[in-house]
Backbone as CSV, one residue per row, in Angstrom:
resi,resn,N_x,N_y,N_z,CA_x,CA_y,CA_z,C_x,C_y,C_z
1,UNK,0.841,-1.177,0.000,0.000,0.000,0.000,0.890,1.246,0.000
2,UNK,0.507,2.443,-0.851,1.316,3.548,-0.715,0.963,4.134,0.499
3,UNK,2.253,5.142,0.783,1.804,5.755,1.915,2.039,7.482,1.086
4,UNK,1.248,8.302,1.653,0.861,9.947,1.088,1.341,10.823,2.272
5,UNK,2.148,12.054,1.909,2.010,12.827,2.170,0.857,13.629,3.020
6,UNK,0.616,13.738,3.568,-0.369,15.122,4.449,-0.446,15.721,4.843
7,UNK,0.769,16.494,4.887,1.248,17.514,5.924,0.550,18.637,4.944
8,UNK,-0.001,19.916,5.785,-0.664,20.637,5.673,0.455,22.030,5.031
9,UNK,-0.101,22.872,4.067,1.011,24.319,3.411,0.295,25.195,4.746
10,UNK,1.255,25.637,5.220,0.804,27.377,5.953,0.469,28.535,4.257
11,UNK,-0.689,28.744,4.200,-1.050,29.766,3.310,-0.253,30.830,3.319
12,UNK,0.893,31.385,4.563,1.259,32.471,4.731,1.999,32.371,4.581
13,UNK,2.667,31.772,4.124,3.964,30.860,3.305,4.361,31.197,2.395
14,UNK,3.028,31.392,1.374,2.709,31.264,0.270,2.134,33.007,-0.096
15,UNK,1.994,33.493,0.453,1.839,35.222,0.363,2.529,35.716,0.474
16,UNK,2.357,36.611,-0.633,3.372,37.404,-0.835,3.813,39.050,0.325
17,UNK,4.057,39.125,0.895,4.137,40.254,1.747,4.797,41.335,1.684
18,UNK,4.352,42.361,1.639,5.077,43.707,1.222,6.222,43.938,2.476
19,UNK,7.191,44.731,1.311,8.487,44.845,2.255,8.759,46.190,2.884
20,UNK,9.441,46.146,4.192,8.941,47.083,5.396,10.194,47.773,4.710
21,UNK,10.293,48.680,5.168,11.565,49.806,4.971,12.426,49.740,5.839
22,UNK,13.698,49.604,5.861,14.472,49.586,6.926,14.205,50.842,7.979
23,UNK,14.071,51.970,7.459,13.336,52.930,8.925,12.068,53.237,8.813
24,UNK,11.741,53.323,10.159,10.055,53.605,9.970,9.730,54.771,10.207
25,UNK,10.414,56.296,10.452,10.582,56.838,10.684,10.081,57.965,9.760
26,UNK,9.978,59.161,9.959,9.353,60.394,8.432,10.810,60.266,7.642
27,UNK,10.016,59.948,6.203,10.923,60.062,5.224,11.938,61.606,4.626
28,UNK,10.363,62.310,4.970,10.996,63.814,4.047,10.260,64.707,5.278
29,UNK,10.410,66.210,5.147,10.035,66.944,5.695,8.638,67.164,5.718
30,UNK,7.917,66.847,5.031,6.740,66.794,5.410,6.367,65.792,6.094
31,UNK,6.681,64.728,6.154,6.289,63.787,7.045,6.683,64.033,8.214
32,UNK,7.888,64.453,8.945,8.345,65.051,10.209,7.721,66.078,10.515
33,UNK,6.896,67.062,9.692,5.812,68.250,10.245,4.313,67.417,10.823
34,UNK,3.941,66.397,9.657,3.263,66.250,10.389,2.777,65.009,11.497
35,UNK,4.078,64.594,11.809,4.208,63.909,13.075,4.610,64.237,13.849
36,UNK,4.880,65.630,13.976,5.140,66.459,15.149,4.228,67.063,15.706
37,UNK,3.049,67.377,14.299,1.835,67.827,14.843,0.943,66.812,15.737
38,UNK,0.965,65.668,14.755,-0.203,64.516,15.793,0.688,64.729,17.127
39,UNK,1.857,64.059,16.889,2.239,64.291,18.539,2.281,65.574,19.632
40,UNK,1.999,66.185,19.469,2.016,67.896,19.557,0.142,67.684,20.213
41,UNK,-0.546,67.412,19.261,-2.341,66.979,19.394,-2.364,66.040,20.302
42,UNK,-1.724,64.927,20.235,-1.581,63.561,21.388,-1.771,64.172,22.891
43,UNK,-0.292,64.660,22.897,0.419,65.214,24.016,-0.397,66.587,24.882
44,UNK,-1.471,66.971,23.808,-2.122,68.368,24.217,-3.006,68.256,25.633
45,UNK,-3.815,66.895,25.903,-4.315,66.763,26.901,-5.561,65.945,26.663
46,UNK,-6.684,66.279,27.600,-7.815,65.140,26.938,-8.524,65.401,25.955
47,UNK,-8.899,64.473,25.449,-9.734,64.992,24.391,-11.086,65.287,24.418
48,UNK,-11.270,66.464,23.151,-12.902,66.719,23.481,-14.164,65.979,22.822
49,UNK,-14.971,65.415,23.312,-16.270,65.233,22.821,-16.911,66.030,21.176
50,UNK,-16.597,65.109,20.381,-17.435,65.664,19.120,-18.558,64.997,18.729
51,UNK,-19.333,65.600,18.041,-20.898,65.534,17.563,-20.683,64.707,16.003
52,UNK,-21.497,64.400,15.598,-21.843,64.027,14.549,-21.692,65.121,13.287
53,UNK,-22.466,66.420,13.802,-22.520,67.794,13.014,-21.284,68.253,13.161
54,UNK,-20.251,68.044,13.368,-18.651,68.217,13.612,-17.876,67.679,12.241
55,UNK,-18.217,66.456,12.180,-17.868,65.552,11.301,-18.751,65.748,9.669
56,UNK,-19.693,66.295,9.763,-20.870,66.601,8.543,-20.302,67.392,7.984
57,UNK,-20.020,68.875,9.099,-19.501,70.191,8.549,-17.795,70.383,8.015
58,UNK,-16.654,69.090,8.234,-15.712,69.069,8.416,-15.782,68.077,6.969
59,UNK,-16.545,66.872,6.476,-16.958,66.351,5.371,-17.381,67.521,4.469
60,UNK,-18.276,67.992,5.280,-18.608,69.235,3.688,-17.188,70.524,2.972
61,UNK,-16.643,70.809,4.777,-15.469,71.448,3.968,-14.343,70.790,2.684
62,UNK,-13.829,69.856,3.436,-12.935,68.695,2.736,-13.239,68.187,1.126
63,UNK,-14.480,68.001,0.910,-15.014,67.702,-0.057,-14.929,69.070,-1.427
């Protein structure tokens, strides 16, 4: 009688995965402005309570 194989492929094996950058860090100057800002916003204190109509009127500008 033959005997088979069955060992199972990890799928993730088999995907292809995008490659990280050796630094993760801001590339160019704009990226260092504005991760100074989020952190700058982070660091500011607690945050405030927004509405729905916050987000409507902030969609309508953007748009």
């Amino acid at each position: 009688m033959q005997a088979f194989n069955l060992t199972t492929i990890d799928t993730l094996e088999l995907a292809h995965l995008p490659k990280v950058p050796a630094s993760e860090g801001p590339r160019n100057e704009e990226d260092s402005r504005v991760l100074a800002l989020v952190l700058e916003g982070m660091s500011s204190g607690p945050a405030l309570p927004l509405d729905e109509v916050f987000f409507a009127e902030l969609d309508a500008i953007v748009s």
